[in-house]
C-alpha positions in Angstrom: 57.7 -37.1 39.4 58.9 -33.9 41.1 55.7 -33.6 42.9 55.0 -30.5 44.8 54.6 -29.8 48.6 53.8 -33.4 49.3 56.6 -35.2 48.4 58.2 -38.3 49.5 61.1 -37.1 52.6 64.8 -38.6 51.8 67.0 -39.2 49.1 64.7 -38.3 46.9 65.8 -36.4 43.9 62.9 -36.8 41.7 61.0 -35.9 44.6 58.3 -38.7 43.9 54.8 -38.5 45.5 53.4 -39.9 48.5 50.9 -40.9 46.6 51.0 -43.3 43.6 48.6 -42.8 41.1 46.7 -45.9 40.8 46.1 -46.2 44.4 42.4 -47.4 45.8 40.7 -45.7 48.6 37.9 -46.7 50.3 35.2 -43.4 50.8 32.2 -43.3 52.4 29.3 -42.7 50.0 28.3 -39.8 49.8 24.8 -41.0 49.0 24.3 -42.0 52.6 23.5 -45.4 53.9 27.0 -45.7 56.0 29.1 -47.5 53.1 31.9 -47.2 51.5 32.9 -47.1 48.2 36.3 -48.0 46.2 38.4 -44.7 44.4 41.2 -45.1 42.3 43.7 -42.4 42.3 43.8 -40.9 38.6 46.1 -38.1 37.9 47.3 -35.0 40.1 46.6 -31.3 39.0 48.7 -28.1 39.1 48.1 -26.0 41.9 47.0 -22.2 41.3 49.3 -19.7 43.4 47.3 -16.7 44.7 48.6 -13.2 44.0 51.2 -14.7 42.7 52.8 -11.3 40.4 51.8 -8.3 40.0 50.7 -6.9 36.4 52.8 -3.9 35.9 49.8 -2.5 33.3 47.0 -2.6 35.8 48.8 -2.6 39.2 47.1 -5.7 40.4 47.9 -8.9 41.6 47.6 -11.7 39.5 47.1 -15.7 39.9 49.4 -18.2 38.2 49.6 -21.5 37.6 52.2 -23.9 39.2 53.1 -27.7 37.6 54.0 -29.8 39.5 52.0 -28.3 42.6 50.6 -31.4 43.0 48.1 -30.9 46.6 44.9 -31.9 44.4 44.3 -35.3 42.7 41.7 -36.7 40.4 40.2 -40.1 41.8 37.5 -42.2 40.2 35.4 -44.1 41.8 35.2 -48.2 40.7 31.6 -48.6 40.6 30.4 -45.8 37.7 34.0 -44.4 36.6 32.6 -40.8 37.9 35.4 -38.4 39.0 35.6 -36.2 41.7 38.8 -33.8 43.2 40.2 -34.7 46.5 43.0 -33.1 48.1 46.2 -35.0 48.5 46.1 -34.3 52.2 42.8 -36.2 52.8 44.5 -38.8 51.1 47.7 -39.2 53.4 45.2 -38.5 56.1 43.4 -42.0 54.9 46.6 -44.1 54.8 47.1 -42.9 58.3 44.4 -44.0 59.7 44.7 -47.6 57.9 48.3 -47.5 59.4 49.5 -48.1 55.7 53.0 -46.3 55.5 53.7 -48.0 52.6 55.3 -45.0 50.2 55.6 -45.3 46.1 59.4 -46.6 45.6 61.7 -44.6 44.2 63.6 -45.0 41.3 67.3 -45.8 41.1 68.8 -42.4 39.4 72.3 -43.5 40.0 72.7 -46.0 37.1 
């Protein structure tokens, strides 16, 4: 919930994801041979905002870190549990080109 940038358009007060976590990708190996290989979608990570303030001791600018910035996301792959970042982008990119507009549901904050 009340993901970052990428967010589900809409009524959506929580601002859910586009992106559920347990979600399974198929990724082309990146050991070559042409196949593919199953990821599961693990967690998402807060996002680091360049220059974000400036120190008033030192007169720089400083980076801070964002929750809930969510435009990176921890996937495991199936095979050997090893974990690897992805960006959420390549993600929605993937369910476009499956054609799979299928979006987390949202939950009903009215009752």
């Amino acid at each position: 919930y009340h993901a970052g940038r990428w967010f589900a358009p809409g009524d959506n007060p929580l601002r859910v994801g586009p992106v559920a976590v347990g979600s399974i990708y198929q990724l082309p190996t990146t050991r070559g041979g042409g196949r593919m290989e199953r990821w599961m979608v693990e967690a998402f990570l807060n996002g680091v905002m360049a220059a974000a303030v400036r120190n008033p001791a030192t007169g720089r600018w400083e980076d801070r870190v964002i929750s809930g910035r969510s435009d990176r996301a921890v996937i495991r792959r199936l095979a050997d549990d090893m974990r690897r970042e992805i960006a959420v982008l390549r993600l929605l990119q993937l369910d476009d080109e499956a054609g799979d507009m299928n979006r987390p549901t949202l939950p009903d904050v009215c009752r």
